[in-house]
N, C-alpha and C positions, 0 to 999 in steps of 0.2 A: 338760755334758761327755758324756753320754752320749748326746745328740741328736749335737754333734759327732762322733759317730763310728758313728752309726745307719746298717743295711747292710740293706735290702731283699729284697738277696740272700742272704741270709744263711740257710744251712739251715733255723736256727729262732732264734722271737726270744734265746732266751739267747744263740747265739752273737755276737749283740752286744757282748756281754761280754770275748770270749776275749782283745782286743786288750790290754785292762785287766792279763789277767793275764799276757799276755808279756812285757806292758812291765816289771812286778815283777820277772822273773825276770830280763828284760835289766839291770835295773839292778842286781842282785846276783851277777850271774854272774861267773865260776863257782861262785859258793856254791847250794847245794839248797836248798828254801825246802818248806814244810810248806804244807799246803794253809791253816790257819791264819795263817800269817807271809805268805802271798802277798792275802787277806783284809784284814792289817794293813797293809800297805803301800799295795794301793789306796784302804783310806780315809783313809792320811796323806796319799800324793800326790796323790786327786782328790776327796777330801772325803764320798763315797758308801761305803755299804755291799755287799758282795757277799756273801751268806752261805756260808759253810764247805762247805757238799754242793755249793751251783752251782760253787764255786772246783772241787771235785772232779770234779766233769762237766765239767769245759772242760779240766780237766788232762789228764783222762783222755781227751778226744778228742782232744787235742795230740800225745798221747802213740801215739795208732794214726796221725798225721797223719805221725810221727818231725818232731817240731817239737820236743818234751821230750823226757827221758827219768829214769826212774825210778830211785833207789839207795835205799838202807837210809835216808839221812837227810832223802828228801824228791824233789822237783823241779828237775831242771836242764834247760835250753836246750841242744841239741843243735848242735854246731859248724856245720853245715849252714847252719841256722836262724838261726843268731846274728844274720845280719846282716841277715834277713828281716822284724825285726819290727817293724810298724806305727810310726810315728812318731806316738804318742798326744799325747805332750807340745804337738807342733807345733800338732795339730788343736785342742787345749785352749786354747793361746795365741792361736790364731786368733779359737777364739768366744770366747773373755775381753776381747780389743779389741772384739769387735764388743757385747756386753753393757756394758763401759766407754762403747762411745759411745751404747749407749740412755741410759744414767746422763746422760751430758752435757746430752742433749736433753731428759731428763725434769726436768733444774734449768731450764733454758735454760725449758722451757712454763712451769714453775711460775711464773716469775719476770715472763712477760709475761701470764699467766690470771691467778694470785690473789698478787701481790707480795708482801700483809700474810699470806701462810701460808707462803712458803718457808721461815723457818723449821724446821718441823716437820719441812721432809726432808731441807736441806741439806747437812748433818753424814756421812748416810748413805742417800744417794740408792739404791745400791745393793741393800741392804738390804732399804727398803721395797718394792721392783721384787720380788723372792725372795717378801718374806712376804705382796703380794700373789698372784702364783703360787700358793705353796705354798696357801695359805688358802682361795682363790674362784677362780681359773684351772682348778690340777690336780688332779683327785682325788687324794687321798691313800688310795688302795685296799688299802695293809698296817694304815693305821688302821681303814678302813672295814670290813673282811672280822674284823679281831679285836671290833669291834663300840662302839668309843669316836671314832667320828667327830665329828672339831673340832664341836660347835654355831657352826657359824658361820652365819648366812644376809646374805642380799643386804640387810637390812634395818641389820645390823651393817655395812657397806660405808661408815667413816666417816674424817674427818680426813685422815693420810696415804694411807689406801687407797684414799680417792675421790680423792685428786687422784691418785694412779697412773693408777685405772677410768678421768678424763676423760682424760688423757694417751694410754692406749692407743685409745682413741677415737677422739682427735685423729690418730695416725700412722696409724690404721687408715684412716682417709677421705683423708691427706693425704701419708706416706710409706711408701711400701709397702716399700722396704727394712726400717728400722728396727722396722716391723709385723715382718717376717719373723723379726727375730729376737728378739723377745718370741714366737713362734706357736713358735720353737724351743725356745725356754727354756720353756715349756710342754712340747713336748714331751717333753722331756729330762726332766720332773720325772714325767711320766706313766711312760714308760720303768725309772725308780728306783722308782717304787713298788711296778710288778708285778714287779721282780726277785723276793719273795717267793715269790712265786707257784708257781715252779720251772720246767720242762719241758715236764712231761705233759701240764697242764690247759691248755695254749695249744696243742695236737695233737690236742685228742679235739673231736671233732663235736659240734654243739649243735641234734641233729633235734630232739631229745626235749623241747628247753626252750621254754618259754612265759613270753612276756614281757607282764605282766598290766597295761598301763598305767592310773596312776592319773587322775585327773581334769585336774591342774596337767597332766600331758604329755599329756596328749586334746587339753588349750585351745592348746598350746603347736602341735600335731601339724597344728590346723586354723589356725591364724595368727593366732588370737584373743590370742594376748600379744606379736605383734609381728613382724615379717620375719627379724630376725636367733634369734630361738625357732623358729620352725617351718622354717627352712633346717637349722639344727643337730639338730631333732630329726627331723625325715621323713630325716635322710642317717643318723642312726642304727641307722633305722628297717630300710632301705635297705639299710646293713650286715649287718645282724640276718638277712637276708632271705637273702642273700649267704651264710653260715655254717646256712640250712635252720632258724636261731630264727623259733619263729612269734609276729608280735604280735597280743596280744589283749587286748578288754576285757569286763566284767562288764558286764549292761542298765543295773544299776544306777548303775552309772558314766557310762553315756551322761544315764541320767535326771540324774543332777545337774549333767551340763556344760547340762544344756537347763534349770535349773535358774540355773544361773550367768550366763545370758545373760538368763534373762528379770530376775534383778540386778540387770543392767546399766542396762535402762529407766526406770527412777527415776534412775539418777544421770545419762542422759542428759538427762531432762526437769529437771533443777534445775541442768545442766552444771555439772555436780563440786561442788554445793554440798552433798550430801548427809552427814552426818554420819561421823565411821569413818576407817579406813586407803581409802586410795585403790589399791584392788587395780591390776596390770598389766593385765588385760582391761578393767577402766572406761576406763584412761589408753590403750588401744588404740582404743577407739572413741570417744573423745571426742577422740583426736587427726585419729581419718579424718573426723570430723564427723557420723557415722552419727544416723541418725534412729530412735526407736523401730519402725518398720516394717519398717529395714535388717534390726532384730536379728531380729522374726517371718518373715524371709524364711531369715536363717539358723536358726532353732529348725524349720523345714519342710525343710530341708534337710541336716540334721542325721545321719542315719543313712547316707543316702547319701554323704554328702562322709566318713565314717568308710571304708567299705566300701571307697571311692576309692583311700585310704592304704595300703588293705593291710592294715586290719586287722580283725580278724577279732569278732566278738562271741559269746561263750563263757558256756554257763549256771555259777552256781554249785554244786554236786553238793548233792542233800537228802540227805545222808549224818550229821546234827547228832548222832544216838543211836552209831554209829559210831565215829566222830573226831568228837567237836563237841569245840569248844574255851570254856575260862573266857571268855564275850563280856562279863561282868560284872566279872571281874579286868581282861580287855584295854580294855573301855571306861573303867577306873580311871585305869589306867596312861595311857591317852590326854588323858585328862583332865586329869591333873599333870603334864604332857609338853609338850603341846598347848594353844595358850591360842585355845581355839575362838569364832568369833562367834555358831555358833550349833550347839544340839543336835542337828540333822539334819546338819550337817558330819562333825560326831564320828560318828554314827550309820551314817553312809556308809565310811568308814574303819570301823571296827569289820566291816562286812558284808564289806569287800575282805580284809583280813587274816584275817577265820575263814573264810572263800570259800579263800584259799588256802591255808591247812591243812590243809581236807578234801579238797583238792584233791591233796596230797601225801600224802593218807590216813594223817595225822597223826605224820612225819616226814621229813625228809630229809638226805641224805648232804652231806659238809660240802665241795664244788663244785659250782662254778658250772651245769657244764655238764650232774651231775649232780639239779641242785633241783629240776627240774621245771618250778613253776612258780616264778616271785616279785614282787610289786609294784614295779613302777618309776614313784615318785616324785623329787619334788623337795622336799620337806618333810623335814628332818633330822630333826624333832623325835617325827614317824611313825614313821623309821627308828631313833631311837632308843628308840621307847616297842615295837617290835616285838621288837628284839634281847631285850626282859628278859621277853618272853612264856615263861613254865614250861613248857616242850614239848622235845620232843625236834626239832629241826630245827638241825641244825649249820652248814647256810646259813641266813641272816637268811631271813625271811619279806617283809623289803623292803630295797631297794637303791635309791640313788640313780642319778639319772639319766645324773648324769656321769660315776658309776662304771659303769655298765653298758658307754657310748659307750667308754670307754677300754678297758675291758675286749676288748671286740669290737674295736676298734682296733687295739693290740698284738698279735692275731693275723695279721693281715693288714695291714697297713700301708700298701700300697701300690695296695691297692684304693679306698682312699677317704683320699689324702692330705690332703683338706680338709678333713675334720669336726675335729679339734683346733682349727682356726682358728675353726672356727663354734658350735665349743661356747665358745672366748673371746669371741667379740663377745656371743653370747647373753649369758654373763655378765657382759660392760661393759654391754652394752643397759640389763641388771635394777637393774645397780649406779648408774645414772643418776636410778632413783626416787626420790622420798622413802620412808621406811619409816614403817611405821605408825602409831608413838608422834609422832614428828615432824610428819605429814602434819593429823594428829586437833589438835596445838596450833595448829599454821598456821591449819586453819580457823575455830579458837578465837576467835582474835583476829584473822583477819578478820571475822567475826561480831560482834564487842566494836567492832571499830574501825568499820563500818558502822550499827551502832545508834548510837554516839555522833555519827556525822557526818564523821568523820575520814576514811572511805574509802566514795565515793560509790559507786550500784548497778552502773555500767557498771564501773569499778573490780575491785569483788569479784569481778564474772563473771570478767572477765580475768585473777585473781587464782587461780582455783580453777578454770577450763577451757580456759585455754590449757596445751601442754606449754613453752612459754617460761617462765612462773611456776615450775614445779616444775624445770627446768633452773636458771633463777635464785634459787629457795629453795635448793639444794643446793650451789649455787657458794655465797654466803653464808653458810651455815653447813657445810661442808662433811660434812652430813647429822648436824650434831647436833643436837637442840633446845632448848639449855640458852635459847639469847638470842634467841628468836620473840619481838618484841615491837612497839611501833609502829616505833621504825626501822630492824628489818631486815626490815619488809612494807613501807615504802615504799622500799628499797633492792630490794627485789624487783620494787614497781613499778615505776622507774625501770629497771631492767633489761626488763622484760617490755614495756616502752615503746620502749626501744632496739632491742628484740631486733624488735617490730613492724614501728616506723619505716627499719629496716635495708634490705626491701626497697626502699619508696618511696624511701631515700634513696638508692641503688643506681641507681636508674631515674631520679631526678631528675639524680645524676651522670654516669650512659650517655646520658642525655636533653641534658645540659650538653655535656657532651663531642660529642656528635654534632653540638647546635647551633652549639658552636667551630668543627667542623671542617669544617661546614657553611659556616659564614662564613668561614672560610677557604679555603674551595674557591671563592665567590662572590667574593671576593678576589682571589683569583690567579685566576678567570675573569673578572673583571672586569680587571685587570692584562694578563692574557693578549688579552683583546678591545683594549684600550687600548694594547699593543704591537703589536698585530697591525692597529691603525686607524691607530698612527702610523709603523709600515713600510709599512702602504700607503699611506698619505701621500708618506712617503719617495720609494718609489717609483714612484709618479705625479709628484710631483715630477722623478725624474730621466729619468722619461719624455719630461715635455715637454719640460726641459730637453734631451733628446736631439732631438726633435721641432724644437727651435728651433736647433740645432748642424746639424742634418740641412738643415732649409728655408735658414737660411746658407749651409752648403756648396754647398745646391743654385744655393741666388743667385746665391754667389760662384763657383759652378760653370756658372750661366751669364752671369755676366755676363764670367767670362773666356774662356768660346765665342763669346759677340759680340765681344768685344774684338779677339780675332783676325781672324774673320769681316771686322769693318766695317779690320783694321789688314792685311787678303787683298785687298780688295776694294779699296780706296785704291790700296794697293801696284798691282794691276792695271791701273786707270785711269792709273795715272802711267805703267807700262810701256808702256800702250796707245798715249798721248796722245805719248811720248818716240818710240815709233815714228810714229806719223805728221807729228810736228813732224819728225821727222828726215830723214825723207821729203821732206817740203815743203823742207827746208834743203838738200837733195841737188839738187833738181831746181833750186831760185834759185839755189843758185851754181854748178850747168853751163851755165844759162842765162845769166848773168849773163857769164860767161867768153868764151862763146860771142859776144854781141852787144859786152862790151866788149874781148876780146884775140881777134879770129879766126885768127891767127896759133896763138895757142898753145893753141886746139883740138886743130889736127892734132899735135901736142908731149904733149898727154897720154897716160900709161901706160894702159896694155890693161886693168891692174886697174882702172882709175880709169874708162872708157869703159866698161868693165861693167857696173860701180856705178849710174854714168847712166842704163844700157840698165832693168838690174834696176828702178831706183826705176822709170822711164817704165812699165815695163811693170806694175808693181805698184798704181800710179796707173792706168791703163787699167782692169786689170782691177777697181779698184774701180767704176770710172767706170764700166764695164760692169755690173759687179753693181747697181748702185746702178739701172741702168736701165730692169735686168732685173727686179730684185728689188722697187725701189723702198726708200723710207724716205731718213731721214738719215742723214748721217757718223757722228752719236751714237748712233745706233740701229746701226746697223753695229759702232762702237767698243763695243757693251753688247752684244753677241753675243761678242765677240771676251774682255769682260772677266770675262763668267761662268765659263766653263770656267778660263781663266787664274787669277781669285782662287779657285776650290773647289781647284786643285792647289797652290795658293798656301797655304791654307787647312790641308791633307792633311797638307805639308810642315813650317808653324807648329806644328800641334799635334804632329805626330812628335814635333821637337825638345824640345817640352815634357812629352813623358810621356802625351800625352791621348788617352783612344779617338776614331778617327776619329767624324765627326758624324752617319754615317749608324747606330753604335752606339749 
């Protein structure tokens, strides 16, 4: 609720708040409300706490704002104002649909990840989504600063709070919406915590402070426990930096992160068969696949790659006759606190916590900004064997890491809106291990089950260095170790097999799939070739067939030019022939007339003695040509018949539509 209504802008973090307490007054108004009654009402209608003096700092800036106003019996909304104030309800409503729909999705994963556990959440999905928050998401810094912080660790991360941690996982890599609003509900629960806090301490400067990082955030800082640890913590770091906090660490703290690496080496050389809890830095490098040499390149590199960060390296003060502190009572308390694997652990802790007492020359003031210096770990059990240290220091001597980030957070908020998100993945990240007790039986009986023959050596490797195995132990028992036994290590194999074979089958599918589409491209290109051989067919086909319409036409195009021609040429000769038969018929029957009627000679008409003349004379001049010229009659008639059938010819084709023949 109070992420829903989180303001940037906002003078200072409390006045986040103020909206909370107008809405109390709107809802009573006209009644006056006590700064008490306005308190009670925001934790019936929004379920959170506002303490009584912040309710009175917000009234009272209301109040110079003329937003309230003040009478003998308390607090009233000023008419002005009335209708001015925030719609808290709405913004509440809002993010309660959107937290109802993580709910949905977090049954919806359950049901297709681990079927045989939904049970355990589906009653009240909701629920468990809060108490993981509250628990391993947000610091709880009113618990933590009074000095009784939950013992919880990532190791406890079991049952319903691991299927949350893979849930939020899952959305985190796969919907960035529904991520956003688990990153809000984190914030929101960060925001509720430092309400205690008050005003002041989130306005005053933090030149003075030294942030004395423990070993766990050294490994985290250099990337030795994973990508999503050393994002979350160098943007801390970052922030710290931002607000004039210097980070720093003791030699001695570097000597045992070069300590923790050389660790590593054995369990790299038996890959993860080595007996014990399976620390995050083993699973860090056994996941890149690093080689003992990797890690000597980093133990050389060491100092430098710290320096990098920004952070600083800081002697412990020889001041023990001074300020020394009970290192005999505190190495007690650490002891019964602290379930160490080994006395130079413990031993190192001891040096860090009396390092910073003397350091505060054997007290300090009870803020943050005020302490000085103080250890930032990740080890609650440090922080809690610190708190009961007999000393005068009314800030803890150590503070957790995620308290510190939200700390610095809450001040500025909008300088580094992403660290909240990166201190949740870090925490899903951790909550994916197995935990120690767990981890130590697992290899139990791998152990047990490879001596009997039950689980062959390429097996156990697989079993104990891949991170599939420990992803797969954890889905299985959803991090408890009551049922390690031989069938939930071969349920583990069987997964660790799957989870192997996944890529190759992947690739055998993209590889399927390709060669499908392959053949079907060779398909439709061989189709395609086979339409495109039998359209060209086609078309060659109606080529010739044009080719042979064509050469027809042309046939029957000349053979009806000769037609004509030779029906031109006929026609000619017959006109020819009609004239000179006509001729000879003219001249025999004048002649005939003549020798058999001479009488009616002189009796014929002028036109008709014409005719006679005409023919005689027509007959001469052949008789003349012929004498002149020479040749035959025929030969003569075929001079006379050419020109006559080519006009004859001219004529025919006109009437038929045809281009002349000289076209």
């Amino acid at each position: 609720m109070l992420r829903a209504n989180f303001n940037y802008e906002a003078p200072s973090y409390v006045d986040n708040f103020a909206p909370y307490v107008l809405d109390a007054l709107a809802r009573r108004h006209p009644q006056a409300m006590t700064e008490a009654q306005v308190a009670e009402d925001v934790r019936n209608n929004f379920g959170f706490t506002i303490p009584d003096r912040v309710v009175g700092t917000l009234l009272k800036r209301a109040s110079r704002k003329n937003q309230v106003q003040r009478s003998d019996t308390g607090y009233v909304l000023t008419a002005s104002h009335l209708g001015k104030v925030p719609d808290v309800s709405a913004e509440v409503a809002k993010f309660g649909r959107q937290q109802q729909e993580v709910s949905s999705k977090f049954l919806d994963f359950v049901s297709g990840f681990a079927p045989q556990h939904l049970h355990l959440v589906q009653d009240e999905p909701a629920r468990h989504l809060s108490h993981f928050v509250e628990a391993h998401a947000a610091p709880l810094l009113s618990h933590a600063l009074r000095g009784n912080r939950r013992n919880i660790e990532h190791d406890d991360m079991t049952g319903p709070d691991f299927l949350v941690n893979v849930f939020i996982r899952e959305i985190g890599d796969k919907d960035a919406t529904a991520f956003g609003y688990v990153v809000d509900l984190v914030k929101g629960a960060i925001l509720a915590a430092v309400v205690d806090l008050g005003t002041g301490q989130l306005k005053r400067k933090l030149r003075d402070l030294h942030l004395v990082l423990d070993t766990p955030i050294l490994l985290k800082a250099l990337g030795f426990q994973g990508a999503e640890h050393q994002r979350a913590t160098t943007q801390a770091i970052a922030l710290a930096a931002t607000h004039d906090a210097q980070a720093v660490c003791f030699p001695h703290t570097i000597k045992e992160v070069d300590g923790v690496l050389d660790s590593v080496v054995p369990v790299l050389r038996s890959r993860g068969a080595r007996a014990g809890a399976l620390r995050e830095v083993d699973a860090h490098f056994l996941d890149k696949g690093s080689m003992p040499a990797d890690i000597e390149i980093e133990r050389g590199n060491l100092r430098n790659r710290i320096r990098s960060l920004g952070i600083r390296e800081v002697q412990p003060p020889d001041n023990h006759y001074t300020y020394g502190l009970d290192e005999g009572a505190l190495d007690a308390l650490l002891e019964k606190h602290v379930h160490y694997r080994s006395p130079g652990t413990r031993r190192y802790d001891v040096d860090s916590l009396s390092a910073i007492h003397r350091l505060r020359k054997g007290s300090s003031a009870g803020d943050f900004e005020k302490c000085g210096f103080v250890l930032i770990t990740d080890n609650v059990n440090v922080i809690r064997a610190a708190r009961r240290v007999d000393e005068r220091h009314e800030w803890p001597l150590a503070m957790h890491d995620a308290d510190m980030a939200a700390l610095l957070w809450v001040r500025s908020p909008a300088v580094n809106e992403d660290l909240p998100r990166m201190q949740l993945l870090a925490t899903v990240y951790s909550g994916m291990q197995p935990g120690g007790h767990l981890w130590a039986k697992y290899l139990d009986e791998i152990e047990r089950l490879q001596i009997s023959g039950e689980v062959s050596e390429d097996d156990a490797l697989l079993l104990r260095a891949r991170p599939e195995a420990r992803s797969a132990l954890m889905t299985e028992t959803l991090g408890e170790g009551v049922d390690i036994d031989r069938e939930s290590i071969a349920a583990v194999l069987d997964r660790v097999r799957d989870d192997l074979q996944h890529p190759v089958k992947t690739q055998l599918a993209t590889a399927e799939l390709a060669r499908e589409a392959a053949l079907h491209a060779a398909q439709a290109a061989q189709q395609s070739q086979q339409s495109e051989k039998e359209q060209r067919e086609s078309v060659e086909r109606e080529v010739e067939d044009l080719r042979h319409q064509v050469a027809s036409m042309r046939q029957a195009h000349g053979a009806q030019h000769e037609s004509i021609r030779e029906r031109a040429e006929t026609h000619a000769r017959r006109m020819v022939s009609v004239l000179i038969y006509g001729l000879g018929a003219v001249l025999v029957a004048g002649a005939a007339v003549r020798v058999a009627a001479p009488e009616w000679s002189n009796k014929l008409p002028n036109w008709l003695a014409l005719t006679f003349l005409a023919c005689g004379l027509l007959v001469f001049g052949v008789g003349a040509w012929r004498h002149f010229a020479g040749g035959s009659l025929r030969e003569w008639a075929r001079k006379v018949e050419k020109p006559l059938a080519r006009r004859l010819e001219r004529r025919a084709r006109r009437r038929a539509g045809l281009p002349d023949a000289a076209s």
